[in-house]
C-alpha positions as CSV (number, residue, x, y, z in Angstrom):
1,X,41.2,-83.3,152.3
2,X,42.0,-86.9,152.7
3,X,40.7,-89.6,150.1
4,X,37.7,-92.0,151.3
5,X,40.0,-95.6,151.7
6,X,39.5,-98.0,153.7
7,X,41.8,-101.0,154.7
8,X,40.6,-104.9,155.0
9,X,42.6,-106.5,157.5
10,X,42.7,-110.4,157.8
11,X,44.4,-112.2,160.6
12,X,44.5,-116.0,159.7
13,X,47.0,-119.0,159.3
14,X,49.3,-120.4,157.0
15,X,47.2,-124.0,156.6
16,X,43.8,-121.9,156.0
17,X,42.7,-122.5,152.4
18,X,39.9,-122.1,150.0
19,X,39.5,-124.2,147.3
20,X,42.3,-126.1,147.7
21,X,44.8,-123.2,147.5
22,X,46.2,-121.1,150.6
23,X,43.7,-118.6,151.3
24,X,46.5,-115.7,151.4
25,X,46.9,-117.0,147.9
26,X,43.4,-117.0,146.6
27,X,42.9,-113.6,148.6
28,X,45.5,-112.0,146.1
29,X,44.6,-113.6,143.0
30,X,41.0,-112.1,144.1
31,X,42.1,-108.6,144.7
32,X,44.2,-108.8,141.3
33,X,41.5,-109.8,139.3
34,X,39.4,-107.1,140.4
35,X,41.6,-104.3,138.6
36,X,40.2,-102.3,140.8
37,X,42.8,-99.3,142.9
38,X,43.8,-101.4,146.0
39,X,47.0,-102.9,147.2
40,X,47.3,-106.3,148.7
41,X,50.1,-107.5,151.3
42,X,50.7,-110.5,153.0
43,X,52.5,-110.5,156.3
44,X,53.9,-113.7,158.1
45,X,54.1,-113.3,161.5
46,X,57.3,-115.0,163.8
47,X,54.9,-115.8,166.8
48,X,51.6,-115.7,167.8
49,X,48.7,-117.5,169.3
50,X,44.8,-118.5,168.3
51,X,41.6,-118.6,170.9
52,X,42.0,-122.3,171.2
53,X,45.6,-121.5,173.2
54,X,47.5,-123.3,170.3
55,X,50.9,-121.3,170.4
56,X,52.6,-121.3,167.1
57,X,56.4,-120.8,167.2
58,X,59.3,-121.1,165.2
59,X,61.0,-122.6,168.3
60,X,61.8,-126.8,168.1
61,X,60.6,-127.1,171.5
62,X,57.3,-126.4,170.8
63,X,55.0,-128.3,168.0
64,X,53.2,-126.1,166.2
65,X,54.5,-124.2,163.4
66,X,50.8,-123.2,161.8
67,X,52.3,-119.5,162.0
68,X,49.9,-116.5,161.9
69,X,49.0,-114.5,158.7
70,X,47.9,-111.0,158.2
71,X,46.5,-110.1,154.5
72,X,45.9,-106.1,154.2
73,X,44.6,-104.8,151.4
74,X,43.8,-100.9,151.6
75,X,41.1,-99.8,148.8
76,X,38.7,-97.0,148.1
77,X,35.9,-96.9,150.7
78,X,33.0,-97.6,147.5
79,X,35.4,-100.9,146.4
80,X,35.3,-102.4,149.9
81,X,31.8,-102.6,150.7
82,X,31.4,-104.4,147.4
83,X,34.1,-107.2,147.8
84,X,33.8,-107.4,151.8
85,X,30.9,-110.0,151.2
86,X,32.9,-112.2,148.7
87,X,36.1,-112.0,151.3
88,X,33.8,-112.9,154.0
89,X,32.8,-116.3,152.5
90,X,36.1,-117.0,151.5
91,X,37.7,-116.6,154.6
92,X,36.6,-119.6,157.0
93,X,39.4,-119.6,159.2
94,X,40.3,-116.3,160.7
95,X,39.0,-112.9,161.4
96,X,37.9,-109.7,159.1
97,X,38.3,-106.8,159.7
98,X,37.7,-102.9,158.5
99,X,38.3,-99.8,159.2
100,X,38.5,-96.0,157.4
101,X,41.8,-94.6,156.9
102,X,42.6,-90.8,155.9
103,X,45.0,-91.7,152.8
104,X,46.4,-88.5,151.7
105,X,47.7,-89.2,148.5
106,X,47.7,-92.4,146.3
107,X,50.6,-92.4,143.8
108,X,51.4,-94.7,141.1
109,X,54.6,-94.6,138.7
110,X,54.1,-92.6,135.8
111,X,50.3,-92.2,136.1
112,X,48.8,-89.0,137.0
113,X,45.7,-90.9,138.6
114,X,45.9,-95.2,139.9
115,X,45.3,-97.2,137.0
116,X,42.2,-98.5,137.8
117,X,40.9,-95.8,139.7
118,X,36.5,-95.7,138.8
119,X,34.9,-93.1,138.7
120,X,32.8,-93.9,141.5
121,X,35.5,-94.1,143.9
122,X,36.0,-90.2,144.0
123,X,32.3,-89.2,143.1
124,X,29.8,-87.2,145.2
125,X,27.3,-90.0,145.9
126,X,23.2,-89.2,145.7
127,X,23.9,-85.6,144.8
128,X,21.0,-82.9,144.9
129,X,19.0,-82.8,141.4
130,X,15.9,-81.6,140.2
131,X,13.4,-82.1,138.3
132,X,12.2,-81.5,134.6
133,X,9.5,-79.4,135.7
134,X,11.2,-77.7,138.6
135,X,11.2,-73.7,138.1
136,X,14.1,-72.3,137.8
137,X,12.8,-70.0,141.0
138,X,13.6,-73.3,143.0
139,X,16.7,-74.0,141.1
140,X,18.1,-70.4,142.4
141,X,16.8,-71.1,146.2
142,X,18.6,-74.2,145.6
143,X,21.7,-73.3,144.9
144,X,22.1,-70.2,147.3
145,X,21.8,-72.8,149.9
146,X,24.4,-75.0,148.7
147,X,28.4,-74.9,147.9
148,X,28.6,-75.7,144.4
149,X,26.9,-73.6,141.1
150,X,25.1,-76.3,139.2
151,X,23.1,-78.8,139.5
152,X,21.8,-82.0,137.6
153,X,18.6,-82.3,136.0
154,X,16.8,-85.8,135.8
155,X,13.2,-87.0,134.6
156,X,10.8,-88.8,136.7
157,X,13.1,-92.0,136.3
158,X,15.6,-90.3,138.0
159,X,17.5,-90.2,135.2
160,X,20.0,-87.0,134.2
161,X,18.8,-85.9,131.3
162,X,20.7,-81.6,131.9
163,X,22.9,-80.0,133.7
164,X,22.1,-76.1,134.8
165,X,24.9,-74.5,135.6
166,X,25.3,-71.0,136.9
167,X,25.9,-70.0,133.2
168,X,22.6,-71.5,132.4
169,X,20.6,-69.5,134.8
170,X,22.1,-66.2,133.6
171,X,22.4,-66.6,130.0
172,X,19.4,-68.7,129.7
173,X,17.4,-68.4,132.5
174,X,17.6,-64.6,132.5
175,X,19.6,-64.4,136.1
176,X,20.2,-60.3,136.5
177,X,23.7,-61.0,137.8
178,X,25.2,-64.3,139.1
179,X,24.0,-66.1,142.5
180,X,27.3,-64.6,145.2
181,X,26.4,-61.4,144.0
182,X,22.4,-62.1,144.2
183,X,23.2,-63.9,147.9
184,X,24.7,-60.0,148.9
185,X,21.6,-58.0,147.3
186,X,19.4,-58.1,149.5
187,X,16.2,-59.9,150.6
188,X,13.9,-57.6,148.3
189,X,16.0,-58.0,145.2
190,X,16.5,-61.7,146.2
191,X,12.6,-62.2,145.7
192,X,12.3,-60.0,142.7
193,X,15.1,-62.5,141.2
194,X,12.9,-65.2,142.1
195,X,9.6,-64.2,141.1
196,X,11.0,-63.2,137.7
197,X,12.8,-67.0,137.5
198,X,9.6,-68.8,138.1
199,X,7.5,-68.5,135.1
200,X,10.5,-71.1,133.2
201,X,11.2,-74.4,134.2
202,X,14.8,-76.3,134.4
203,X,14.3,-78.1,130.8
204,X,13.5,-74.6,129.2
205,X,17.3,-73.8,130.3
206,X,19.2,-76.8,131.5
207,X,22.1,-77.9,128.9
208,X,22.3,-81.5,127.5
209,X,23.6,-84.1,130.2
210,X,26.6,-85.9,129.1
211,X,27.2,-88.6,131.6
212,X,29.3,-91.2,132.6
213,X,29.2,-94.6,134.0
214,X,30.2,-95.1,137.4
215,X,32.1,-97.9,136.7
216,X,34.3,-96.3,134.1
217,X,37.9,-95.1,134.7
218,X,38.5,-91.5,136.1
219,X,41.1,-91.2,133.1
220,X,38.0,-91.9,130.9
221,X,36.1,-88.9,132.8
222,X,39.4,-86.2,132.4
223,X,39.4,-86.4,128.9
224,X,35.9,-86.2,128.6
225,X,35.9,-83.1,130.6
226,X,38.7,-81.7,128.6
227,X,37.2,-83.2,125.1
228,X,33.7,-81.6,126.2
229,X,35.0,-78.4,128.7
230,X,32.9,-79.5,130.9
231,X,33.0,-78.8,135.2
232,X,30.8,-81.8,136.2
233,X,29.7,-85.1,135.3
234,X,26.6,-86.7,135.9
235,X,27.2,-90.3,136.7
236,X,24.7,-93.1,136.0
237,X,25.0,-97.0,136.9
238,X,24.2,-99.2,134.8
239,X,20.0,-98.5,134.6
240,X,21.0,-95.0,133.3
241,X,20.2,-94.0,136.6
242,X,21.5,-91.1,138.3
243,X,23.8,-91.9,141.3
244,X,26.5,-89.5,141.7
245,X,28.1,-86.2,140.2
246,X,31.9,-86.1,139.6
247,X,33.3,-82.9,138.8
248,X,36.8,-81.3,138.7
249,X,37.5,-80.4,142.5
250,X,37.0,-84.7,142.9
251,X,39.7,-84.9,140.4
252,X,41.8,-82.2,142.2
253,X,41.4,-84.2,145.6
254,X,43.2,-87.2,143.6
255,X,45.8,-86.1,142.6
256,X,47.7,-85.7,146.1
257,X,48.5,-81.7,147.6
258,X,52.0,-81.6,145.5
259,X,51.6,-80.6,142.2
260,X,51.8,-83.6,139.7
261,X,55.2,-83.6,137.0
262,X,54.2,-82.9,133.0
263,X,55.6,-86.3,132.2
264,X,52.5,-87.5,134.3
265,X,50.3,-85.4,132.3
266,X,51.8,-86.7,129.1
267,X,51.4,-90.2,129.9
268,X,47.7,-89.6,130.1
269,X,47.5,-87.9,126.5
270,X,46.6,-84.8,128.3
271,X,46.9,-81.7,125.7
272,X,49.1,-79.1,127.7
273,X,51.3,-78.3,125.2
274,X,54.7,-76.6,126.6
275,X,53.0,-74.8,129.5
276,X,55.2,-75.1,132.8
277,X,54.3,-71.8,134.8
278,X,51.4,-70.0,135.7
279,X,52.6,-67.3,133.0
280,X,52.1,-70.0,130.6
281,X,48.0,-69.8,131.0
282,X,47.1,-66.9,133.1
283,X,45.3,-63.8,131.1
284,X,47.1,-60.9,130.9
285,X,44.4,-58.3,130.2
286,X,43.9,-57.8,133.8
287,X,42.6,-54.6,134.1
288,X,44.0,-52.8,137.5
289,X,43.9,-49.4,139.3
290,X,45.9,-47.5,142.0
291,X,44.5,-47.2,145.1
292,X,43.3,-43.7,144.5
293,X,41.1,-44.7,141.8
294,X,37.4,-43.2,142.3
295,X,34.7,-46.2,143.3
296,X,32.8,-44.6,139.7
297,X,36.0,-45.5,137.9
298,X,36.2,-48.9,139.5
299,X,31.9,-49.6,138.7
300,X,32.5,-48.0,135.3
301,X,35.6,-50.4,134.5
302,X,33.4,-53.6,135.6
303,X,30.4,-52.4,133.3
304,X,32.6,-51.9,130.5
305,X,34.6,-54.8,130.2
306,X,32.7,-57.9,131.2
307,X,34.8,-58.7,134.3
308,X,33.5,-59.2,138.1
309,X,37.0,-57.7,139.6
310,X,39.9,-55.7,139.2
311,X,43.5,-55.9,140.7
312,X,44.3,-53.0,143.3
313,X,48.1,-51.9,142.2
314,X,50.9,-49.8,143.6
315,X,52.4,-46.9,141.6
316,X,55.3,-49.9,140.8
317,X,52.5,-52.2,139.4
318,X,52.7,-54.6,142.8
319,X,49.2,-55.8,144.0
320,X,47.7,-54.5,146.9
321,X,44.2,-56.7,146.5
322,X,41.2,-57.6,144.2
323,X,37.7,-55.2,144.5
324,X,35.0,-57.3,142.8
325,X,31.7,-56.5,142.7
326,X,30.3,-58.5,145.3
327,X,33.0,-56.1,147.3
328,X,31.1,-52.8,146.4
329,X,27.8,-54.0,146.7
330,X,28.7,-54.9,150.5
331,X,30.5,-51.5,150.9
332,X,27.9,-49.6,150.0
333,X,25.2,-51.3,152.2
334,X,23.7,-48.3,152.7
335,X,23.1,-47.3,149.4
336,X,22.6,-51.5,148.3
337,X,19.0,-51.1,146.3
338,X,21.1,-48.2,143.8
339,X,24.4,-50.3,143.7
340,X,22.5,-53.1,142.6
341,X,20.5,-51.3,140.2
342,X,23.9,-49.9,138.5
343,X,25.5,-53.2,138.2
344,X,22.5,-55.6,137.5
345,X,21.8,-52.6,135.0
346,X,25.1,-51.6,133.5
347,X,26.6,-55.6,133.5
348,X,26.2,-57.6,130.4
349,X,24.7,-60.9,132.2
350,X,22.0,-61.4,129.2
351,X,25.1,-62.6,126.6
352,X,28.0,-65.3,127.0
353,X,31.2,-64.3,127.8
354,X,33.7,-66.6,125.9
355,X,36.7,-67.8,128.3
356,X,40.2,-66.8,126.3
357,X,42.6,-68.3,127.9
358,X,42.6,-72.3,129.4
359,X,40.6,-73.3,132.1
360,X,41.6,-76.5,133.0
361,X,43.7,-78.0,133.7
């Protein structure tokens, strides 16, 4: 996925000006004292000519030596629609441009992220909340119809005041089993679910929002994350109102498809200790059986052991696949109102399952 830039183009003249410096000049000192994640150029051009027909050359035989010059800066899309305006004014000889560009990486020398990255730069903007009061019912309907697993929670300000996650709904909320599996169970479980879910509202099970400003750094928001274990951020402006979400697949998409180096990491004062492979942090108390292995072996093994899958191996310990239990409710369609009795009624949703092994990053 490429990142939301955009770049500024400005085609001008050398003996354009504001304030009594060269406007390339005063362009660049702008930009700079932004501290904001763009990069500036200036270009002077050999030859060109302007919409009065003035020619300018480097040739003696012609006068004019007012050469063209092109200023690019190239920015995150949220940053350019803020200093456009100012850029605008100062320009009073030329012509602005802008356009969107698919950037797929933005690197910086020993910096896992561009210094001066915001966090509003790689946020979701104006993403779905609810309310206080909203039952949780509505939460649920909510989030089957979406992509992501949690939601933010905000008062009649519209400020975040919770987060409900899909932990939330099922340790909290009472959720029978989490929301792929309830998506897959059928329309008459589905509104079983629901009519259950209403009777509490989102504050009764939401957990405390911690938030960040949009205008902070993104390095500000990965430790938080890290310091908190957190998966999202609500993001405020500067009313304490809410006005994005950031969470960790926004982070991802900045930090380019390659995998960053450690010493990056370590720059940032990101605890990683000596891990370098995915045998550094993976679990290793996968539980696995051989193709043979009854379907009641396999239900009986999810039950018992507070896991949604298990690996599928050879007789040599190679894997052939994952079964989860989204799997077995769709493969026994036929049968779907016992299968979802058994592992709604077997599963232990109603307590927290504490993570051993780290999550992220």
């Amino acid at each position: 996925m490429a990142l939301k830039y955009s770049k500024i183009e400005i085609f001008t003249n050398e003996e354009a000006n504001f304030r009594g410096i060269p406007l390339y000049k005063a362009v660049v000192q702008y930009v700079l004292g932004l501290k904001i994640a763009a990069r500036c150029l200036v270009a002077r051009c050999m030859e060109g000519c302007y919409e009065n027909g003035e020619i300018a050359t480097q040739s003696v035989l012609i006068g004019s030596f007012n050469m063209p010059v092109r200023i690019d800066i190239v920015l995150p899309s949220v940053q350019a629609e803020l200093i456009l305006p100012v850029l605008e004014e100062m320009v009073e000889e030329g012509i602005v441009t802008v356009s969107e560009i698919a950037v797929r990486c933005h690197k910086t020398r020993n910096h896992l992220f561009p210094r001066h990255l915001k966090v509003k730069d790689m946020m979701t903007p104006d993403p779905k909340r609810v309310l206080l009061t909203t039952p949780v019912s509505d939460v649920v309907r909510l989030l089957l119809s979406s992509i992501f697993t949690g939601l933010p929670v905000v008062d009649g300000d519209g400020c975040p005041k919770g987060v409900i996650s899909q932990g939330d709904l099922i340790y909290r909320g009472g959720m029978p089993a989490r929301l792929g599996l309830l998506a897959d169970s059928g329309s008459g479980n589905q509104d079983a679910v629901l009519a259950s879910l209403a009777l509490k509202k989102a504050r009764d099970i939401m957990s405390p929002a911690v938030c960040i400003g949009e205008d902070q750094l993104l390095t500000k928001a990965v430790h938080l994350m890290l310091e908190k274990g957190l998966k999202r951020l609500p993001v405020t402006n500067e009313a304490g109102k809410l006005t994005g979400i950031l969470s960790r697949m926004d982070i991802f998409r900045t930090i380019t498809r390659h995998s960053p180096d450690w010493a990056a990491f370590r720059s940032q004062d990101i605890p990683v200790g000596n891990l370098k492979y995915v045998s550094d942090i993976m679990r290793r108390d996968v539980h696995s059986v051989l193709p043979e292995t009854p379907v009641a072996e396999v239900l009986q093994m999810i039950a018992a052991n507070d896991i949604q899958r298990v690996a599928v191996v050879d007789k040599a310990g190679g894997l052939l696949g994952l079964i989860s239990d989204r799997d077995l409710l769709a493969a026994f369609s036929d049968q779907k109102e016992g299968i979802w009795e058994y592992l709604t009624g077997r599963l232990p949703f109603g307590r927290e399952i504490r993570p051993s092994a780290v999550t992220w990053p």
